[in-house]
C-alpha positions, 0 to 999 in steps of 0.5 A: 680224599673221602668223597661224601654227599648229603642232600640239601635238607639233612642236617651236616654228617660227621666229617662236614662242618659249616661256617667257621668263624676265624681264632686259631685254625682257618675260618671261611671269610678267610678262605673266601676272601683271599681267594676273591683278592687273588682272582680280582689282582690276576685278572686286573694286573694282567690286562694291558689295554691298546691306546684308547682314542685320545677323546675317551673320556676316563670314564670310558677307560676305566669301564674299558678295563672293568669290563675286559677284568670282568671278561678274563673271570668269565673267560681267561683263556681268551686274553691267553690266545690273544696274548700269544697272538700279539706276541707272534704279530710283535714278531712279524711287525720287527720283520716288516720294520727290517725290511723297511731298511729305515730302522736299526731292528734291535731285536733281544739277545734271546730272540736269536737263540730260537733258530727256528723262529730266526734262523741266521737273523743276527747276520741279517740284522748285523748288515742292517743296522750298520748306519748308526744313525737309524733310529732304533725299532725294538720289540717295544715299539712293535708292540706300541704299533700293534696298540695303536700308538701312531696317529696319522694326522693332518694340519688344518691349513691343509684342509681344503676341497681336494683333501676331503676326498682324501679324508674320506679315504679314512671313514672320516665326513665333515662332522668328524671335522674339527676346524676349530683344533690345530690339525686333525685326526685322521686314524691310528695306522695299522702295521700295514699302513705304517708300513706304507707310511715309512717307505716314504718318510723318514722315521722322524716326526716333530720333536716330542712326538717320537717314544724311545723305547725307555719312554714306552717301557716306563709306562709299565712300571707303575704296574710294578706294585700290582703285579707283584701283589698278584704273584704273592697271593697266587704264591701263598694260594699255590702253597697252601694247596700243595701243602694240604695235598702233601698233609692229606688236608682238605682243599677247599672247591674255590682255592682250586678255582682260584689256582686255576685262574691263577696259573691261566695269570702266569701264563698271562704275564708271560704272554704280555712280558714285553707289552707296555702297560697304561701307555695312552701317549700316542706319537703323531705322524703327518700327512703332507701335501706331497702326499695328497698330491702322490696319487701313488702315495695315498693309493698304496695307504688307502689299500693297507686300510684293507688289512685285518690288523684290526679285525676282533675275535669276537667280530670277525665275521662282521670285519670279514663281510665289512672288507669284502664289501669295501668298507673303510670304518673311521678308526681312532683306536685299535680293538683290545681282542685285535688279531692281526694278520688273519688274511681272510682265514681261520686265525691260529688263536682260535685255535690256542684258544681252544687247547687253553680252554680244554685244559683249564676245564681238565683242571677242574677235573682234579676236584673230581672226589672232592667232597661236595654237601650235595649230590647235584653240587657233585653232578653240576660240577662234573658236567661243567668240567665236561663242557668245559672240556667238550665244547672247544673240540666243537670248532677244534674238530669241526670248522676244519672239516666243515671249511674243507667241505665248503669250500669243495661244494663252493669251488664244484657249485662255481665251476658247474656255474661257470661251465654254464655261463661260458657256453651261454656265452659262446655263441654271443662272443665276437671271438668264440675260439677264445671262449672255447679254450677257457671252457676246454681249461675250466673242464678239464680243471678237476684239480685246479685250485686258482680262478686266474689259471682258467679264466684268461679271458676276459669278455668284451663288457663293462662289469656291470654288464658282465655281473648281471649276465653271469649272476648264476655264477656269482651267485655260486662264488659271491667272493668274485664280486670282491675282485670286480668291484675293485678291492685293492689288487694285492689282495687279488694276487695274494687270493688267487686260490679259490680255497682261500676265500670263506665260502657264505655257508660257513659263515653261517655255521661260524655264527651258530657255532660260536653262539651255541658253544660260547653260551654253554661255555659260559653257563658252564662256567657261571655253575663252577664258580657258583659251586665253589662258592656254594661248597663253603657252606659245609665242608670237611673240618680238615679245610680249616686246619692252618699250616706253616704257609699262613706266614706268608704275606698275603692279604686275608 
């Protein structure tokens, strides 16, 4: 395809052709319009929302929807990570339902041909489900968990003084409390809190509350219609492009956009196959008395709280400092960019993420010797696609090597500081030989990556005492405040390597990271698609000639 250029204030040469009105060959309203309903049909039929709070208002949700439809124009790699991220947890929840012992996992027939993912799990499956009397756990109903669909609730005869500390458990007060209503809401359950919940209870809650999976599965068939438009218009753009291309026709700047976004749909829909749609029906579960009165019951639901299952994408520092602090926010719905399962960590979606951003910038790349009216048109689109392309190798390349970096300044800085403290505190102990043999420990751990090998002793003072005395090294390794103002014990086991906890430093550096690269994302992507538009005020008269592929049904 011939590349041309014309600068803004010539008029148009031979092989470029300004607006054209619609009679036998294309027009550019026609153009135009089927490329806007097809980018509108996949970004808004691929959106399968979590519950909303069952207080939203459907206002709230339907400017919910508007604004993740909105997101998925201006960024559709996201909610491709974050579809690939809730399918791998939908996963994980099966495996944590299956050892629950209390479901008859049914997993689908493909899932067993993956041995790498399930490797002898039909067996395992096979000697779990043997009471036919359990009630069924599928894949739909992980994804029903993961959205926020059980509702932990407690009947107002219940409420009473003891219960309000437990209420408080929940990030509820006093005002969040209806007296007036039949029983109150405490919170949607994470997978870990339910979980919990399960281990006590039997999977039965009141009749009419519980889903069947057919229940939960029907909820997506009204989606059935749009979907379907979805996929006819990407079919006729897809078409008409390889058409063009096999003829040597012009395409036109926004088809291939419009190709783009909806190849980035198929993926979407193949992310999101088995999530439910439009479900808003949630299922309540009931906290009893027995369970108030089992201090062992409400600790093991108090510490599931603690879980990342709804830690967001676009706040997971916030959510990481709000757990590292002890903080429980009441929570009545589940977050729409909700990971779970990051465990204090760079999540895996960061990562998808960033590869989908690179290759839907590589995409634009096919338009290189399009032809544009303008040499700036020709430059700003080339520079898009390189930022497009560039800046996710910022956080694919670089907050690996700046983690590995920090958290080996951390671990020196922590254990310089705690050298220092021991021996301060060597001549004040009551026993200073068994100071002496921690201090031999941490210096001869040049390699030691855990806190709990080298620290077995523990000084003669209250936490407090011990925090104040030794701030030089809490200073060096704020994450040991975690463990002395008694986050849940779980999480000390499961972080005992000092690597495992997020030094501050690349907190900061994960804030400007993600400032600077997500603002040039978006001017990126702002001009690609003000480009494509701007294109269609002149373009070759070869973009207008009609093929075969106008017979398909399409809107126009």
């Amino acid at each position: 395809m011939a590349s041309g250029a014309v600068n803004g204030s010539e008029t148009l040469p031979n092989d470029l052709v300004g607006w054209q009105g619609n009679s036998d060959r294309r027009g550019t309203l026609e153009i135009l319009f089927s490329c806007l309903v097809t980018i509108l049909a996949c970004t808004w039929s691929v959106q399968h929302l979590n519950l909303p709070a069952r207080k939203d208002t459907w206002l709230q949700r339907g400017l919910r929807k508007i604004w993740w439809t909105l997101i998925t124009i201006l960024f559709p790699e996201l909610l491709l990570a974050l579809g690939w991220a809730e399918f791998r947890a939908a996963l994980r929840s099966m495996d944590t339902m299956y050892e629950c012992t209390k479901f008859r996992i049914v997993r689908p027939d493909w899932l067993y041909y993956l041995r790498w993912i399930f490797p002898k799990r039909r067996d395992k499956d096979e000697e779990n489900n043997h009471e036919a009397k359990k009630p069924e756990w599928t894949l739909a109903h992980s994804y029903y968990a993961n959205m926020g669909g059980y509702l932990l609730c407690m009947e107002k005869a219940q409420y009473a003084g003891p219960t309000r500390q437990v209420i408080g458990m929940f990030g509820l007060s006093d005002e969040d409390i209806d007296i007036s209503q039949r029983y109150f809401e405490l919170c949607v359950l994470t997978p870990d809190q339910l979980t919990q919940y399960f281990r006590s209870h039997d999977p039965s809650p009141r009749p009419g509350d519980w889903l069947s999976r057919e229940e939960i599965e029907d909820k997506g068939k009204s989606s059935l219609f749009t979907k379907t438009f979805a996929v006819t218009q990407l079919l006729y753009i897809l078409f008409s492009v390889l058409v063009r291309w096999s003829r040597h026709l012009a395409v036109s700047q926004l088809e291939l956009l419009t190709l783009a976004f909806g190849i980035c749909g198929v993926f979407n829909y193949l992310a999101r196959w088995f999530k439910p749609k439009d479900v808003e029906a949630h299922t309540r579960l009931w906290l009893q008395g027995i369970d108030m009165d089992d201090e062992k019951r409400m600790k093991q639901l108090h510490e599931a709280a603690f879980d990342l299952s709804t830690a967001t994408l676009t706040s997971i520092i916030k959510t990481l400092r709000r757990l590292e602090n002890g903080k429980i926010e009441k929570r009545l719905r589940i977050p729409n960019d909700s990971i779970t399962g990051v465990q204090r960590k760079v999540p895996n979606v960061l990562y998808i993420l960033c590869i989908c951003t690179m290759l839907m910038g590589g995409f634009h790349l096919i338009a290189w010797d399009f032809t544009f009216p303008t040499v700036v048109e020709i430059y700003l689109w080339r520079a898009s696609c390189f930022v497009l392309i560039g800046v996710p190798l910022v956080p694919l390349i670089g907050v690996p090597i700046w983690r590995a970096f920090a958290w080996k300044k951390t671990r020196d800085q922590f254990r310089a500081s705690a050298i220092r403290a021991l021996q301060k505190h060597q001549t004040q102990a009551s026993d200073s030989g068994q100071v002496q043999e921690a201090l031999k420990k941490l210096i001869q751990a040049e390699e030691s990556t855990t806190w709990r090998a080298i620290f077995t002793w523990k000084p003669p003072h209250t936490v407090d005492e011990f925090e104040a005395e030794q701030r030089s090294m809490l200073k060096a390794f704020p994450q040991l405040k975690v463990v002395m103002k008694g986050i849940p014990l779980e999480y000390v086991e499961v972080a005992d390597r000092i690597d495992f906890w997020t030094p501050e430093d690349f907190h900061s550096v994960s804030e400007i990271t993600l400032v600077v690269t997500g603002t040039l994302y978006c001017i990126a992507r702002l001009i690609t698609i003000a480009v494509a538009l701007g294109t269609l005020r002149a373009m070759p008269d070869s973009t207008y000639t009609a093929t075969w592929t106008n017979v398909i049904p399409n809107v126009t």
